[in-house]
N, C-alpha and C positions, 0 to 999 in steps of 0.2 A: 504494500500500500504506500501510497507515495505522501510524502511530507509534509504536502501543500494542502494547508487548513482549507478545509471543506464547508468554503460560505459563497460557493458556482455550482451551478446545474448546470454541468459541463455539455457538450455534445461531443459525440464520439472521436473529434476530428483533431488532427493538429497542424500545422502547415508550413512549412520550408523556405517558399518561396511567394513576391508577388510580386507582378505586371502589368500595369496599367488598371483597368478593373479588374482583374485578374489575382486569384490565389492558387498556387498550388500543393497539391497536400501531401505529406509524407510517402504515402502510396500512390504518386504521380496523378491523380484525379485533379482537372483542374474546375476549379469553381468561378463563377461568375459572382461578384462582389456587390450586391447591394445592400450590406451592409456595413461596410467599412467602420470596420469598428466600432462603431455604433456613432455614426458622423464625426469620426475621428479625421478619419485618411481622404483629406477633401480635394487633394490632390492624384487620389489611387495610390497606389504603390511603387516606390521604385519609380520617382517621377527625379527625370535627372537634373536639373536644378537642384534640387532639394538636398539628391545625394551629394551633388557635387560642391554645395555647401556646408552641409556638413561635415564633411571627407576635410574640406579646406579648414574648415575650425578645428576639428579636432587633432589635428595635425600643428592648432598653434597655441590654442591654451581651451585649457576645458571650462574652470572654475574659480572662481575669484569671491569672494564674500562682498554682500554689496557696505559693508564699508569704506568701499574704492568706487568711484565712477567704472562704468560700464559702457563704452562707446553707443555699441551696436544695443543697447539697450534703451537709453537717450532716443537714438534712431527710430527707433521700433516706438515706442512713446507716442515720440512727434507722430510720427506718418499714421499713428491708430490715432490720435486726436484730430490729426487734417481731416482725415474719413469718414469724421463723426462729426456726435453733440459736443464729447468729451472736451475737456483741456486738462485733465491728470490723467496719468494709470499707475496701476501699482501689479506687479510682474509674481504669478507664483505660479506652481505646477500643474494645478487641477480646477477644476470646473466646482468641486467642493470647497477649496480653499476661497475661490475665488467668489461664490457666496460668504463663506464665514467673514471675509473680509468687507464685502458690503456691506452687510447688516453694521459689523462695528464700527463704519460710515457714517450710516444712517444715524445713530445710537446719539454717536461724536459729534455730529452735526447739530443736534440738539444743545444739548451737552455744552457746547462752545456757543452756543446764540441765549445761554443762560437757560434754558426751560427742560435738565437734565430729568425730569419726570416722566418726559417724551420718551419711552425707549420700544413701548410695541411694536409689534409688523403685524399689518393685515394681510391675511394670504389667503387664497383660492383654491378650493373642490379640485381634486384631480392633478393636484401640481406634485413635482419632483425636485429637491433642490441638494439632494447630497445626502449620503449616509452618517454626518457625524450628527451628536446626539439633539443639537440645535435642530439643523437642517428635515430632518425626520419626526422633527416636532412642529416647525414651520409646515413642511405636508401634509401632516396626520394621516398618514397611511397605515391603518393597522398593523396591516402585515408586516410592516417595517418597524415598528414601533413597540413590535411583542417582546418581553420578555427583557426591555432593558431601564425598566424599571419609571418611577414616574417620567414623565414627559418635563424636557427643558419651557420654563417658562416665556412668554414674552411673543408668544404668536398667537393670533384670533383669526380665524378661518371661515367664508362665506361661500356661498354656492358659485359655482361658475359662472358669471355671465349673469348677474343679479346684479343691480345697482343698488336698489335701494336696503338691500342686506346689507353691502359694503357702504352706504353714508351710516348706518346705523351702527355699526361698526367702530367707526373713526370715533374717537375721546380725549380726552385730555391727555391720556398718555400717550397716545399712537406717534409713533416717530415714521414712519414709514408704511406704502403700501408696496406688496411685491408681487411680481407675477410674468410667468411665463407668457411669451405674443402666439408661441405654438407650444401646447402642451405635449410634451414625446411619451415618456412613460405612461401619462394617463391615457395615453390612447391618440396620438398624435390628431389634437383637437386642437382648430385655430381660433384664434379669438375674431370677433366682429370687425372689423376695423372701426366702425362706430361707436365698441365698449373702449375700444383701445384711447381712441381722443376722450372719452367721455373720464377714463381712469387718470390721463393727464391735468382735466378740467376739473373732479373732486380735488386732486392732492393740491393742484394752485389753491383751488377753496377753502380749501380746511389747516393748509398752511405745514403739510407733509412733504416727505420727499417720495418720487416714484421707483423703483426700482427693479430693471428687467432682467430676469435670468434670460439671455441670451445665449449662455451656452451651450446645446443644438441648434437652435433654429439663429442665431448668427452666423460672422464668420461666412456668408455671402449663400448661404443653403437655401435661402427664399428666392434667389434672383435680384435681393438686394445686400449691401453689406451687414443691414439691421433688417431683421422683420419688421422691426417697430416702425420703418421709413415708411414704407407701404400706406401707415396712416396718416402720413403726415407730419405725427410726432416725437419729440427727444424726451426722454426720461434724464432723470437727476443722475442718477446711476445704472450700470451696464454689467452686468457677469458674462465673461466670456470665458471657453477653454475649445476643447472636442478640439474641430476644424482650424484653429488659427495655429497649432502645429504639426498640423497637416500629419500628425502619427508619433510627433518628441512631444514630452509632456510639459506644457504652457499652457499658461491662463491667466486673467488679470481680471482686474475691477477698474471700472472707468468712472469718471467722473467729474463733472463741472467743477468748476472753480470754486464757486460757494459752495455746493456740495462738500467739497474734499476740504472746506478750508478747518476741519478739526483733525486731522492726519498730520500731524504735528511730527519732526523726531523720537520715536519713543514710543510711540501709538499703536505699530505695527512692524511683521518682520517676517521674513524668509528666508532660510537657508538658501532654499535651491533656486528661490524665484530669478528668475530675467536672466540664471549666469549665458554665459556669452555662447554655449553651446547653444541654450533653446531661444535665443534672441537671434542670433546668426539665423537657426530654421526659420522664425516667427517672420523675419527680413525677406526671404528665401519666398515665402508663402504668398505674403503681400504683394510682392513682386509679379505672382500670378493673378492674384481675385483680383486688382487693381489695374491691370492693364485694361487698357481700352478697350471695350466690345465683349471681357470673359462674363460680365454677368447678366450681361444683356443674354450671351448667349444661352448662361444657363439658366434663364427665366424662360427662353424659347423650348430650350429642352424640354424644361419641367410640364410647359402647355404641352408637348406635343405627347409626352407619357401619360399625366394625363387623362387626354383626351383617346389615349388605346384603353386606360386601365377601364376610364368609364364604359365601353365597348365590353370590355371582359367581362364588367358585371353586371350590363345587362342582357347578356348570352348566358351568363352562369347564377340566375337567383338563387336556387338551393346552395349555393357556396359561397357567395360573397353578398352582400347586404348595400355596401355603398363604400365609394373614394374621398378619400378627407385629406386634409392639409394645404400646405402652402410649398410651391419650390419642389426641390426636388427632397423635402420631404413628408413623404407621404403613406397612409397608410389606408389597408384594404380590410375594412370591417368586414368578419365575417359570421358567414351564418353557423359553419362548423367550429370544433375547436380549431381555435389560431393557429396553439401550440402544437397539435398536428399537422397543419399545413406549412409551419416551417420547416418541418420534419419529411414532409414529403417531396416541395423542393428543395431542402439541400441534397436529396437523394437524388434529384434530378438534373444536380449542379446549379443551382441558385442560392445563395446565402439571402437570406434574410432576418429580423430581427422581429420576436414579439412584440406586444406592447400590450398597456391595459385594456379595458371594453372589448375585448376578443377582437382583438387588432392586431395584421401582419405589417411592422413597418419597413418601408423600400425608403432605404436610405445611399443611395449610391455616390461613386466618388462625381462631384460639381464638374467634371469635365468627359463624360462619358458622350458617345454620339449615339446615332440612329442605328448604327448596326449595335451598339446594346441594347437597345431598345426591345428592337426587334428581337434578340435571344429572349430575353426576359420574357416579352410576352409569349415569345412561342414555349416556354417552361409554364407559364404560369398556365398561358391555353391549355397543354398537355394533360397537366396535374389536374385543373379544375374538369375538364371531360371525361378524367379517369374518374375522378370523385363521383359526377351525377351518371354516370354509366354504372357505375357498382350499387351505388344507392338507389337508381332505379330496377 
């Protein structure tokens, strides 16, 4: 039995190699990637840029403590505030860190404008923001939440897409409100774009700050850099990770000027954040979503998938229910278990990802074309007319 603590419901598979969308697996089977890590590898694999950046860095300095300036770190900074709302960021490994560090943002920002009594987060039905014991309390996901004793205080949770749950909500104490623009784990559910302005228009009201977990659905997975753009709106603060190192572990928290202005010396810290390896990739990455016409094109993408998957499901109603999301991430409600259906395409060489609401999510690398397309659907065709051929 092997060493490695047993907190994954592994799948049988393990993998060698990968290429473009492409994985391939110890027993030379090559799979089709839309899953990429779970919107990690938003570049695929083995995209040479990347490599060839890396390769260069590590060949000249790995790690340095940010007690020293960081060139390419500064760099990485600037160019994620020119591409935003932002005008700070703060550099750490993961998509969880990188909430824990907003929240004590939000907290701080009170905090420094004298009304330290502000410290709640209002949160939302069906959200995901990290497994440490905060974040899993900000969710309230049971299943997530069993057996590790009371729940961290400081979060108040309202129905999805309810407003006047969340103005009733907001108090004296409330520092912040948070939420995801596209729910993934719950079920890759997108918000209104009409709740989205409406969430920016409570927090000015009530004198909150707003705060987007954008770590999936940023990072340019909608077709835009932020989901949030889509509505027209900037939040106070930003959590990024997943896609913005394209596969090396990076993430950050973003944030306005007055936002951040309680991030003081002393306030916050990370070992491994921004060192010059995962800042060098983070450089590396931007270089791609950033150029001219890449997200234009993968908004074109995402219409043209899509517009097959809608086709798939309504050829196949006893297996799939309906297409949801934004970009190219997207998921297929379905009617059978999910969790079997990712099980029978990856049998079929398709990676995919579960999700909540009996949700398969298609999360593929942001640069894929039309002949993935077409594999994918003609897998998923396959799979779904094997299903209503045996059940009939």
């Amino acid at each position: 039995m092997s060493a490695v603590m047993s907190t994954y419901g592994r799948y049988d598979l393990a993998f060698e190699k990968g290429e473009g969308a492409y994985l391939c697996a110890s027993d030379g089977r090559r799979y089709l990637d839309f899953a990429a890590g779970i919107a990690v590898c938003s570049l695929g694999h083995g995209h040479p840029h990347l490599v060839k950046t890396l390769q260069d860095q590590a060949a000249r300095l790995w790690h340095v403590s940010n007690l020293y300036n960081i060139p390419d770190q500064i760099r990485l900074a600037d160019r994620l505030a020119a591409a935003s709302f932002a005008d700070k960021v703060f550099f750490c490994s993961t998509g969880l860190e990188a909430m824990e560090g907003a929240i004590k943002l939000c907290r701080r920002y009170h905090y420094a404008n004298g009304a330290p009594e502000r410290w709640r987060c209002v949160t939302v039905e069906g959200s995901f923001h990290g497994r440490s014991l905060a974040t899993i309390s900000a969710a309230k996901n049971p299943k997530h939440l069993e057996g590790f004793g009371p729940e961290t205080d400081g979060f108040d949770q309202v129905a999805f897409g309810n407003l006047n749950e969340l103005r009733a909500a907001i108090g004296p104490q409330t520092a912040a409100i948070i939420f995801e623009p596209v729910q993934g784990e719950g079920g890759v559910r997108p918000a209104d774009l009409d709740y989205l302005r409406s969430l920016r228009t409570i927090a000015d009201e009530f004198g909150v700050l707003l705060l987007l977990d954008e770590i999936q659905c940023g990072n340019g997975r909608t077709g835009k850099f932020f989901a949030h753009e889509w509505a027209g709106i900037a939040p106070d603060v930003a959590a990024i990770a997943k896609g913005i190192g394209g596969g090396f572990p990076l993430g950050a928290f973003m944030a306005t000027e007055e936002a951040a202005k309680g991030m003081v010396p002393g306030t916050h810290g990370s070992t491994f954040g921004g060192n010059p390896l995962a800042v060098a990739v983070g450089n590396a990455v931007l270089d791609v979503l950033l150029e001219d016409g890449f997200l234009d094109n993968v908004d074109r993408t995402a219409r043209a998938l899509w517009d097959r998957l809608q086709d798939l499901v309504g050829r196949y109603p006893a297996v799939f229910e309906s297409v949801r999301g934004a970009g190219l991430m997207l998921g297929l409600k379905c009617v059978i278990p999910a969790g079997d259906m990712v099980v029978a395409l990856q049998k079929e060489g398709l990676l995919t990802v579960p999700a909540g609401d009996n949700v398969v999510r298609l999360l593929p690398p942001l640069n894929i074309d039309a002949s993935h397309i077409d594999e994918a659907l003609g897998i998923l065709d396959k799979v779904a007319g094997s299903w209503e051929a045996d059940d009939g």
